[in-house]
C-alpha positions as CSV (number, residue, x, y, z in Angstrom):
1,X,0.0,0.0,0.0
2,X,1.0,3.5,-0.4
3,X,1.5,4.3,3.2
4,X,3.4,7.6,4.4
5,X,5.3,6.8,7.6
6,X,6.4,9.4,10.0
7,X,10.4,8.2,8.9
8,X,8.9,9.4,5.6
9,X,7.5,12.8,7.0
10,X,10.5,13.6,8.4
11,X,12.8,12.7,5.3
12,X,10.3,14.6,3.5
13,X,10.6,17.7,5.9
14,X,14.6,17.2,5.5
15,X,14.5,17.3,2.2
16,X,12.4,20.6,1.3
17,X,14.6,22.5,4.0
18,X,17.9,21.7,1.6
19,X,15.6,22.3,-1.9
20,X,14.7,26.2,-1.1
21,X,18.5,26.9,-1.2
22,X,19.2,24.9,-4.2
23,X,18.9,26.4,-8.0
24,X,16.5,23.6,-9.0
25,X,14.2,24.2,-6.0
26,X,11.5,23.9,-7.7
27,X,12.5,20.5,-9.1
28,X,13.8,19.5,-5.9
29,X,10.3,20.2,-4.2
30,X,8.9,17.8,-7.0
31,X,11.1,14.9,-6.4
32,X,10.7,15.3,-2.6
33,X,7.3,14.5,-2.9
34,X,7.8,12.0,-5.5
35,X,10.1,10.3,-2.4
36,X,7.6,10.3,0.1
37,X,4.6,9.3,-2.5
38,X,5.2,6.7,-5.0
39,X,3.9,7.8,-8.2
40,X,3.9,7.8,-11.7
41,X,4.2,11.5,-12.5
42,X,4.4,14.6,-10.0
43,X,3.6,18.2,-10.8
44,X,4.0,21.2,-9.4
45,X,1.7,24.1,-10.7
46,X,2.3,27.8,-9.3
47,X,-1.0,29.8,-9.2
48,X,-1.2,33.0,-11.1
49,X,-4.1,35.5,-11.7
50,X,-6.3,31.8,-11.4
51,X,-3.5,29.9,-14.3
52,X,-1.8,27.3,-13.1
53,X,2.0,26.9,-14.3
54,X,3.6,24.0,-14.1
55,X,7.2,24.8,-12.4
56,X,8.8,21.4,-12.3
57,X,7.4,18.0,-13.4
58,X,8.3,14.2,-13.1
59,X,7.1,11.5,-15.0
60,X,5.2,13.3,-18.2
61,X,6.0,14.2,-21.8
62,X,8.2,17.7,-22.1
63,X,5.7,19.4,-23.3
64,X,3.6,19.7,-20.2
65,X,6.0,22.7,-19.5
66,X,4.7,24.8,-21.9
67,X,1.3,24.5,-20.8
68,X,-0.5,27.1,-19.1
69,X,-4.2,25.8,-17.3
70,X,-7.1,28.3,-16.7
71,X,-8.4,26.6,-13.4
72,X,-12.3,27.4,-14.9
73,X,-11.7,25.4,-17.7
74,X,-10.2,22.3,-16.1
75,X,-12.8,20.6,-13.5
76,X,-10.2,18.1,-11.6
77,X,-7.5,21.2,-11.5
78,X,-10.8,23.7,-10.1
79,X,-11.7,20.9,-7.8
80,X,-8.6,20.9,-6.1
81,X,-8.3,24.4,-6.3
82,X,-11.7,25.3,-4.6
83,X,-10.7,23.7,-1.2
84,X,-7.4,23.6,1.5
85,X,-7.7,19.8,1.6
86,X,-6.4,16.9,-0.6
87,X,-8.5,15.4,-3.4
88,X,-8.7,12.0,-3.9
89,X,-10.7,11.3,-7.2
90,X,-12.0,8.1,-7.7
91,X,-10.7,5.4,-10.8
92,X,-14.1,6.1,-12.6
93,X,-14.6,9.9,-12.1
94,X,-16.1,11.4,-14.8
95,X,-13.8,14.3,-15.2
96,X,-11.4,14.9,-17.2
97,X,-8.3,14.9,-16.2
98,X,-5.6,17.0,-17.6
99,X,-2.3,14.7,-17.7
100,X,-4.8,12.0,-20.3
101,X,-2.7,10.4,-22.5
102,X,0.9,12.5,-21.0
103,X,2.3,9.8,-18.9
104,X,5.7,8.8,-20.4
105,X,6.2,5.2,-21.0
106,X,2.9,4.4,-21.6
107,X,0.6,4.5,-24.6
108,X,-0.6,7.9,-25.8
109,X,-4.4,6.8,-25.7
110,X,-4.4,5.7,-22.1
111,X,-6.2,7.9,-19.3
112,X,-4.7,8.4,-16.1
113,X,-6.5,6.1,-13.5
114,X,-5.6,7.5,-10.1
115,X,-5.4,11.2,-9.7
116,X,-5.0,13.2,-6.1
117,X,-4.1,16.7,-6.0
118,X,-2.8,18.6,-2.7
119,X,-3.5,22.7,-2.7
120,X,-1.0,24.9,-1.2
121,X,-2.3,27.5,0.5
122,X,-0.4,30.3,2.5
123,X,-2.2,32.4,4.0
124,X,-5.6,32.2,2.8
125,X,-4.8,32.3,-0.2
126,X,-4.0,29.7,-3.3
127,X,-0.4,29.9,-4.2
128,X,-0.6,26.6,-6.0
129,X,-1.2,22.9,-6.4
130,X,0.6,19.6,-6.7
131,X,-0.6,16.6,-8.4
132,X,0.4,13.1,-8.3
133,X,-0.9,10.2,-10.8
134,X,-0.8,6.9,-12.1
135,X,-1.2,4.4,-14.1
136,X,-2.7,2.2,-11.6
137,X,-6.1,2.2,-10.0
138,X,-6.4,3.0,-6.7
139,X,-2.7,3.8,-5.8
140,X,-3.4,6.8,-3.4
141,X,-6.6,5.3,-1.5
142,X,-5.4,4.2,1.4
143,X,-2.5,7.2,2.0
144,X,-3.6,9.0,6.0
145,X,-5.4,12.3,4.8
146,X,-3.8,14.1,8.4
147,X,0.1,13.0,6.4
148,X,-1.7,14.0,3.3
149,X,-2.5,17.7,4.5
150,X,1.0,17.6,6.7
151,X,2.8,17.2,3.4
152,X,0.9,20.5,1.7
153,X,1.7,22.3,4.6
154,X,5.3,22.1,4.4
155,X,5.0,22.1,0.4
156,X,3.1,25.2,0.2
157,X,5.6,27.3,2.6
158,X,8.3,26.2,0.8
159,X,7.1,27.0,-2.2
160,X,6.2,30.5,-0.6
161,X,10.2,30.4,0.1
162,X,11.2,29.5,-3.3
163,X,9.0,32.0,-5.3
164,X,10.6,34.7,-2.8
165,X,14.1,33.7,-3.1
166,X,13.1,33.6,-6.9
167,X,11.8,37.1,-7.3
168,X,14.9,38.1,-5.2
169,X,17.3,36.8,-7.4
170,X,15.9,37.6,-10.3
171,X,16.0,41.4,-9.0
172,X,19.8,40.9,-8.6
173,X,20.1,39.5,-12.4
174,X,20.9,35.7,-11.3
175,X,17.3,34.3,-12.1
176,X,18.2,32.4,-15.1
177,X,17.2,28.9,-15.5
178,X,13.1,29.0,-14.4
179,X,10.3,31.0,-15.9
180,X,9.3,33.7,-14.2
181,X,5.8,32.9,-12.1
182,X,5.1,36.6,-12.2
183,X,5.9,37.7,-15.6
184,X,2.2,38.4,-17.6
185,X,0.7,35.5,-19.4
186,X,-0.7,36.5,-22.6
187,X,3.2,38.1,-22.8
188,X,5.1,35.3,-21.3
189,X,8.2,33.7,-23.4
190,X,8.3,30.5,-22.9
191,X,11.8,28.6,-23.2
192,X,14.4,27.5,-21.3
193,X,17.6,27.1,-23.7
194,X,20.6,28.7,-23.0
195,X,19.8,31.4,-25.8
196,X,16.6,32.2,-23.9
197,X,18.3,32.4,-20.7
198,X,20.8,35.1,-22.6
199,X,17.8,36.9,-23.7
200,X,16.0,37.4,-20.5
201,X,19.0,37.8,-18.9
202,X,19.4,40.8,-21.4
203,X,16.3,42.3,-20.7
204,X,16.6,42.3,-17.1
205,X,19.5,44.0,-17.5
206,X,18.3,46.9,-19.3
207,X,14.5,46.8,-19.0
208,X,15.1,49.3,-15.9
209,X,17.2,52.3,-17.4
210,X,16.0,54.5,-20.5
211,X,18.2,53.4,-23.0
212,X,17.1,52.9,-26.6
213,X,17.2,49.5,-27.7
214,X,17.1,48.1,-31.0
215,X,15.7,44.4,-31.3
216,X,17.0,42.3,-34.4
217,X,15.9,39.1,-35.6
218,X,14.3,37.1,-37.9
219,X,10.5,37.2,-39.3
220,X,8.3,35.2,-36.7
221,X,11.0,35.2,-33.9
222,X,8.9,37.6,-31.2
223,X,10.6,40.5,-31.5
224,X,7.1,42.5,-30.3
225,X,7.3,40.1,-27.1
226,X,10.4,41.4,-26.1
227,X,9.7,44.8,-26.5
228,X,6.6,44.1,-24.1
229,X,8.5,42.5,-21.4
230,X,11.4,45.5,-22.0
231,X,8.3,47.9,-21.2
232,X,6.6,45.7,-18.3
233,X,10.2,45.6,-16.5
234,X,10.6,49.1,-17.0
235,X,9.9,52.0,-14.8
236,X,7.2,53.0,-17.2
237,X,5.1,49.8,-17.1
238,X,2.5,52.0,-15.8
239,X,2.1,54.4,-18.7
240,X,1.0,53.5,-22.4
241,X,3.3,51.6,-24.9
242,X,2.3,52.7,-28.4
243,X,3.2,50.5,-31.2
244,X,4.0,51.6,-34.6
245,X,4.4,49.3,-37.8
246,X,7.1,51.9,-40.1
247,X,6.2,49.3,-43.2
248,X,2.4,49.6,-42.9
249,X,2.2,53.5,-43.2
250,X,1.6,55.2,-46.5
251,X,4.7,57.6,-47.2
252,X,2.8,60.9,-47.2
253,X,1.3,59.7,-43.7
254,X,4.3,59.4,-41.8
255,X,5.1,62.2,-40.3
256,X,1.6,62.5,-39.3
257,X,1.1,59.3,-38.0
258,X,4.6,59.6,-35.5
259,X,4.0,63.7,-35.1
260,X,0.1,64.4,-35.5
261,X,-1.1,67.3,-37.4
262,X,-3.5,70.2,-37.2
263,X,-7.1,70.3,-38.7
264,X,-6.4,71.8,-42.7
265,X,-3.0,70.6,-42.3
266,X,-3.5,68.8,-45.9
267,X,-6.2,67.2,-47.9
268,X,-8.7,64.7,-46.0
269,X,-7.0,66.3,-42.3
270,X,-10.8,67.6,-41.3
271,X,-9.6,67.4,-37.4
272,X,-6.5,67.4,-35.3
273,X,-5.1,64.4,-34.3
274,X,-1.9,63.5,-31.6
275,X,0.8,61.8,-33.3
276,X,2.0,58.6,-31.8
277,X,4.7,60.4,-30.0
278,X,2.0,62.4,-27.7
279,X,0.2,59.2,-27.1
280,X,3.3,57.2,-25.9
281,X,4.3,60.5,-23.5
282,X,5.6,59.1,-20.5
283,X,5.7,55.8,-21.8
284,X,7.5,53.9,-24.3
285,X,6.7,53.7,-28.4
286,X,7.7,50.9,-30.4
287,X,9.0,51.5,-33.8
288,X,8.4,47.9,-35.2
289,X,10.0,47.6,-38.9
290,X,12.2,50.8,-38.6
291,X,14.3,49.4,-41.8
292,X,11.4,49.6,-43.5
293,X,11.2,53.7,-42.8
294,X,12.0,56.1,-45.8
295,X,15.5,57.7,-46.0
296,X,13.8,61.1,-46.3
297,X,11.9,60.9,-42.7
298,X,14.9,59.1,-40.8
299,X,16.2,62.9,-40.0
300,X,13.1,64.3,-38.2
301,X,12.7,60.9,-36.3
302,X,16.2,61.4,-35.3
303,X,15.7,65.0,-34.4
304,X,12.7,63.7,-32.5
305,X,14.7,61.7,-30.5
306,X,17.8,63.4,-29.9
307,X,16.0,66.3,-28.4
308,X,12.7,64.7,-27.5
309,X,10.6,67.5,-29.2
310,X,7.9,66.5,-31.8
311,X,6.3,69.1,-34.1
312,X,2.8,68.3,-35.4
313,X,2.3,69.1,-39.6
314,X,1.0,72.2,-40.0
315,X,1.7,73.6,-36.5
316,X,4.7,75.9,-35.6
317,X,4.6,75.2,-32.1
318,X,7.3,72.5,-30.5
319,X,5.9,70.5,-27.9
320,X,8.6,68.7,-25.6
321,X,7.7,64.9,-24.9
322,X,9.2,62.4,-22.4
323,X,9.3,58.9,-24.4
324,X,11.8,56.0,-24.6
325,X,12.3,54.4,-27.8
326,X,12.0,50.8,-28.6
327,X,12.9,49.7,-32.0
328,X,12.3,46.7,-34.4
329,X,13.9,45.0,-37.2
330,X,14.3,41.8,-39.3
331,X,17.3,43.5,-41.3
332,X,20.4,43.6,-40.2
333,X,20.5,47.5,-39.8
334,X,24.7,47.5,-40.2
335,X,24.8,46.3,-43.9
336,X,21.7,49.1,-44.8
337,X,24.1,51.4,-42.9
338,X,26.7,50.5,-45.1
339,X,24.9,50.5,-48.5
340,X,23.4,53.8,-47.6
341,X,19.9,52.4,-47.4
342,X,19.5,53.7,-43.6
343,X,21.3,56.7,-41.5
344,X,24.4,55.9,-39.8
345,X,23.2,58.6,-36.7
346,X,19.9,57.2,-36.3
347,X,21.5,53.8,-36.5
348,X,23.9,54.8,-33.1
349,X,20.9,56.4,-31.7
350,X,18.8,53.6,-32.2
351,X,21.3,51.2,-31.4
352,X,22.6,52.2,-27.9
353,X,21.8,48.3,-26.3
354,X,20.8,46.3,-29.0
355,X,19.1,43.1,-28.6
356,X,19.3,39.6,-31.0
357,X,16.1,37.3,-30.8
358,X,17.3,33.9,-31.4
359,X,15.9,32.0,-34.2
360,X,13.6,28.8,-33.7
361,X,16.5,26.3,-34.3
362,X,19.2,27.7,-31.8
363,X,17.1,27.5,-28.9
364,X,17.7,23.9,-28.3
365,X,15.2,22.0,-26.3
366,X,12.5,24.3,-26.1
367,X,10.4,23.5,-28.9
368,X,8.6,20.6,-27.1
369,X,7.6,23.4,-24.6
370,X,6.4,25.8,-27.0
371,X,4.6,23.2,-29.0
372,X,2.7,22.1,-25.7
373,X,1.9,25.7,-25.0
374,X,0.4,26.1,-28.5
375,X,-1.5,22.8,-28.4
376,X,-3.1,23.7,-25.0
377,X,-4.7,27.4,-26.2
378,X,-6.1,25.1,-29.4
379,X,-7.3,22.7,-27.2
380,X,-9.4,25.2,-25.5
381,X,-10.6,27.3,-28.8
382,X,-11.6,23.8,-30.4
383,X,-13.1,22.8,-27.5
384,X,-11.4,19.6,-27.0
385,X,-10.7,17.5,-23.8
386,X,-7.7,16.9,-24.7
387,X,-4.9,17.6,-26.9
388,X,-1.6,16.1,-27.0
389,X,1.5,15.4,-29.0
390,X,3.2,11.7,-30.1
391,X,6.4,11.4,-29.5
392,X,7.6,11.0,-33.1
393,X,5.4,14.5,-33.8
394,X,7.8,16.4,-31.1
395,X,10.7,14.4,-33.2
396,X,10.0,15.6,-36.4
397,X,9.2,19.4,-34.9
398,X,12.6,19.1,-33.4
399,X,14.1,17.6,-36.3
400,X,12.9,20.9,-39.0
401,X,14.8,23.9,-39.5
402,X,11.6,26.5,-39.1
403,X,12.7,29.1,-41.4
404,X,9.4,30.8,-40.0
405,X,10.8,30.6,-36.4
406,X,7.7,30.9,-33.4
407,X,4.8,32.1,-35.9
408,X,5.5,29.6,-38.1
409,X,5.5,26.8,-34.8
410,X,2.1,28.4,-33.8
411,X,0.5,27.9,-37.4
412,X,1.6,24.4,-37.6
413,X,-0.1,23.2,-34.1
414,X,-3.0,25.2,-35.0
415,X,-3.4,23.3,-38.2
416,X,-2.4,19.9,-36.9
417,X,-4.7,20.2,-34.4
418,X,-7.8,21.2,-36.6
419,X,-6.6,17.4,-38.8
420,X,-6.3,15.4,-35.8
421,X,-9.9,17.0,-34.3
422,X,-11.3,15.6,-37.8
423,X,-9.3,12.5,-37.7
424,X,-10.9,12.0,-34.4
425,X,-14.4,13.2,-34.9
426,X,-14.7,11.0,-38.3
427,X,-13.4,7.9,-36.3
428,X,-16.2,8.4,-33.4
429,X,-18.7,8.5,-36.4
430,X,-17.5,5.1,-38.1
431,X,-18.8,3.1,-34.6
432,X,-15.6,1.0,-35.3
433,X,-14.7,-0.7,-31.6
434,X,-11.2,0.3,-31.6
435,X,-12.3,4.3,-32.4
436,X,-14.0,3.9,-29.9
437,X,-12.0,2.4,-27.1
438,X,-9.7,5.3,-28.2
439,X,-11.9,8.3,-28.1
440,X,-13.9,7.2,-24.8
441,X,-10.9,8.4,-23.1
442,X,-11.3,11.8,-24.6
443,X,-7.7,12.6,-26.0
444,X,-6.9,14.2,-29.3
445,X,-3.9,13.0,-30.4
446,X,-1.1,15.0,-32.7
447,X,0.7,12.3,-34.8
448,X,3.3,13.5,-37.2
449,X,0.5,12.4,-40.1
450,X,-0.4,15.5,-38.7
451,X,2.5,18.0,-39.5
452,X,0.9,18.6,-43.5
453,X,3.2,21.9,-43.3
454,X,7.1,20.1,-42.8
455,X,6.4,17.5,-45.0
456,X,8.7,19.0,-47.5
457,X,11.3,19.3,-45.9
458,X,11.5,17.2,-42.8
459,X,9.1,14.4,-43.0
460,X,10.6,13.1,-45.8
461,X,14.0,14.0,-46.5
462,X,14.7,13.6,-42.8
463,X,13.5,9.9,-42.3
464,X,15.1,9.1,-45.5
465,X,18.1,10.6,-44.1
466,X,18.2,8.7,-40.3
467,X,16.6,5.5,-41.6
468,X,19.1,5.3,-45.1
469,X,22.7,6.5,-43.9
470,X,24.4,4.6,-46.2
471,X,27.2,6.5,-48.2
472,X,25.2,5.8,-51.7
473,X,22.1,7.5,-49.7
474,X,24.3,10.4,-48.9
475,X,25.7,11.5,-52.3
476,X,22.1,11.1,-53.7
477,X,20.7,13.7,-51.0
478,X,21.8,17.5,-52.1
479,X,22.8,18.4,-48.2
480,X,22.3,17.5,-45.0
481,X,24.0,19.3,-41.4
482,X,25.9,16.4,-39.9
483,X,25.7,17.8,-36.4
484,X,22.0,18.5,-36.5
485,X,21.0,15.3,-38.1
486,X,23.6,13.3,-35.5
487,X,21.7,15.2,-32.6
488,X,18.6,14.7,-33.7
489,X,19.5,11.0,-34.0
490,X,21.1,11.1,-30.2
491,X,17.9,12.7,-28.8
492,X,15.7,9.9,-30.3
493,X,17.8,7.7,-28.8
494,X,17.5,8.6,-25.2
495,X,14.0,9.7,-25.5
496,X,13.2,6.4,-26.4
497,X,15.6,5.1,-23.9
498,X,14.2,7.4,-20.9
499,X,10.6,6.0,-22.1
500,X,11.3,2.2,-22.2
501,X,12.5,2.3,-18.6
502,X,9.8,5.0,-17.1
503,X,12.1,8.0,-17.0
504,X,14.6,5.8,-14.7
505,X,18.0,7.4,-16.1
506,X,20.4,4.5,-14.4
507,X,18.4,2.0,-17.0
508,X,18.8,4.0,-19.7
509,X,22.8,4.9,-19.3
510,X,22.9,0.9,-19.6
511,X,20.5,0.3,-22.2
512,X,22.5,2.8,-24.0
513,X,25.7,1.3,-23.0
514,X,27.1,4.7,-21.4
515,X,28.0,5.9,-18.3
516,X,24.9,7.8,-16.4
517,X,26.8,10.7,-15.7
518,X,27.7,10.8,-18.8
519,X,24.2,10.3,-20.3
520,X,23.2,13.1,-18.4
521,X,25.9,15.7,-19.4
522,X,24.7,14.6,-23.1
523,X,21.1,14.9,-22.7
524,X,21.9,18.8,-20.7
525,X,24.1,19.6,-24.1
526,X,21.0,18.4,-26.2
527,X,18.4,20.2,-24.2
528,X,16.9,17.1,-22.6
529,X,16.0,18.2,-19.1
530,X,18.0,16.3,-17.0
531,X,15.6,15.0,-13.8
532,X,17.8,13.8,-10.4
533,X,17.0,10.0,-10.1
534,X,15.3,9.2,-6.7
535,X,15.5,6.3,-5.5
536,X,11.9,5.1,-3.4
């Protein structure tokens, strides 16, 4: 039976006093639990603004981490949610849950059976939850509710702890490695590669002054999400950002659209209107495009910003204005400096802390999460119960280039989840027994069938390329990247590896015939997050 002795309670107590102080205290709060409860997959979800965020997992597919739950929309999550004690729910509840089908080493299609979920409260209020399930019927009946409600005691100050220590340190710029829990959700950036890390490290850094800052990077990468958390770290988070798109303005309307202009001003300007300048006052304005902007109105934005003084058209009066400039590119604003396409003063001007987004495929390891985080907001919109991804789908997303970077991510999972909603509607209508042993458990499956958009140049060239290495196959293909393909290739491997033995990394170092710790160092370099084994 799944008993909790007080040896246990104590271990358990030991063992969240040493996690707060560690960098992966989030993860260590998670695999204490795991310790003191055997399991199949732990979670721990941090509550914000009534979204739960998962912080640290064990036992589920990667891209749970990129999944944000409204606690409305999910009943088992609000159930837990709506009370300070521990929730048991029966092998036959009704509801769904939202781990169905997530449980690595086991098949895609099969439901969680036993499901209990401990809220952490602090003070009256919710701070978050931690859920524990299995495979296996019945696991958590017979567990002492008093240990039960000891154990989210001790959980829920310590994650109190962690979330301060967190805040602390990311105050002093050494908050690197864990998504912020209080950073907005609609303009979160989700990610944990090194390159992210850099990134937010970056903005962090210069989010508080007044410099001008001058994002680059390519089409799709989020260049506007960065210039929102610039803004929302800054000291003018409270006051407007304006955002203005230099490519999308008619050439006559510019210097009306950044400066305003008077009524009579010229034809069609019946009233007076405040420039985007005036409207960002106080705040910050983001000049999206700005390689896009005509040679000719370059100097009176740079006067504009040098002096902070706009002039409306058709006005002679200069009106001083207190703004901080954020600018945008996908052009690499040196070369049109250098073929005298853009103004080597407003370049500087511009340019006094630049910023590079990194593409899509240099952020190693965090398309899984991103991919999750897409495939839960489409779950919602299509209304599904659930919506998940198979492992070789998260292979082949990890094994394309994505020469459309985030958006182009975003409008794969949004169309691969529209196929495999008709996929599975079609096979609930055909009454066939298997369709419907499959689709009584309410999951929505994302199979690489799925992926129409990569078929080009992933799904086939790629599987031709790790199936067919032959040196004939080679010389027939018109070129390959060694080091991604061999990656790729290693990455499979211990996925597969991790799965076969139920995330036990020992098992796996010998399946794969290497050492652990250097299995581990491997699956850190490839972006595999590397769990601390626990031994129960």
């Amino acid at each position: 039976m799944n008993q909790v002795s007080n040896n246990a309670l104590l271990s358990f107590a030991l063992d969240l006093a040493s996690a707060v102080t560690q960098p992966n205290r989030f993860e260590q709060l998670v695999y204490a639990v795991r310790a003191t409860i055997n399991c199949d997959a732990v979670v721990l979800l941090v509550n914000h603004d009534g979204v739960l965020i998962p912080m640290a997992q064990r036992g589920l597919t990667e891209d749970l981490m990129g999944r944000r739950f409204i606690i409305d929309e999910h009943p088992r999550l609000k159930a837990i949610s709506s009370g300070h004690y521990p929730v048991r729910f029966p092998a036959d509840s009704d509801l769904p849950d939202p781990y169905d089908g997530m449980v690595l080493g086991h098949d895609e299609n099969l439901p969680v059976h036993s499901c209990m979920g401990v809220p952490l409260y602090l003070e009256g209020k919710l701070i978050g939850i931690v859920t524990l399930d299995s495979i296996m019927p019945g696991v958590f009946d017979d567990i002492d509710a008093r240990a039960l409600e000891i154990i989210g005691t001790m959980a829920a100050m310590t994650l109190n702890t962690a979330i301060l220590m967190e805040q602390l340190e990311s105050k002093s710029q050494h908050a690197q490695h864990v998504l912020k829990v209080i950073s907005e959700q609609s303009h979160e950036m989700i990610g944990q590669s090194k390159a992210m890390q850099d990134l937010k490290q970056s903005i962090n850094l210069v989010a508080p002054s007044d410099f001008a800052i001058l994002i680059e990077g390519e089409t799709g990468v989020g260049k506007e999400l960065v210039a929102r958390a610039l803004h929302e770290h800054s000291s003018r988070s409270d006051a407007p950002m304006v955002y203005v798109n230099c490519a999308a303005i008619p050439y006559h309307l510019i210097e009306s659209e950044l400066f305003g202009h008077v009524k009579g001003a010229f034809t069609g300007a019946n009233r007076d209107r405040d420039g985007k300048f005036l409207l960002a006052d106080g705040g910050t304005l983001l000049l999206d495009e700005i390689g896009e902007l005509p040679l000719e109105v370059q100097g009176t934005l740079l006067r504009a910003i040098q002096n902070q003084e706009i002039q409306a058209v058709g006005k002679d009066q200069i009106r001083k204005v207190n703004v901080r400039i954020i600018a945008a590119t996908n052009r690499h604003l040196e070369t049109e400096v250098a073929e005298n396409r853009f103004r080597a003063d407003l370049f500087h001007r511009l340019s006094v802390f630049p910023i590079h987004v990194p593409p899509l495929r240099d952020r190693q390891g965090d398309i899984p999460l991103l991919a999750g985080f897409f495939a839960e907001r489409f779950c919602r919109k299509l209304g599904l119960q659930q919506l998940t991804l198979s492992a070789s789908a998260i292979n082949l997303l990890e094994a394309y280039h994505w020469p459309g970077n985030v958006r182009e991510l975003e409008h794969v999972i949004s169309r691969a989840a529209l196929f495999s909603k008709a996929e599975s509607s079609k096979a609930e209508s055909s009454k066939a027994e298997s369709a419907k042993a499959d689709n009584a458990t309410g999951i929505t499956v994302i199979s690489s069938a799925h992926l129409t958009g990569l078929q080009i140049d992933s799904s086939v060239q790629e599987k031709k390329q790790k199936h067919d290495t032959s040196p004939l196959a080679l010389d027939n293909q018109k070129s390959i990247d060694l080091r991604l393909e061999t990656e790729a290739y290693q990455r499979d491997l211990i996925r597969k590896a991790l799965e076969t033995n139920q995330g036990n990394w020992t098992k796996a170092a010998q399946q794969l015939s290497m050492d652990r710790a250097n299995l581990a160092r491997l699956a850190k370099r490839l972006g595999i997050v590397v769990a601390k084994e626990v031994r129960i």
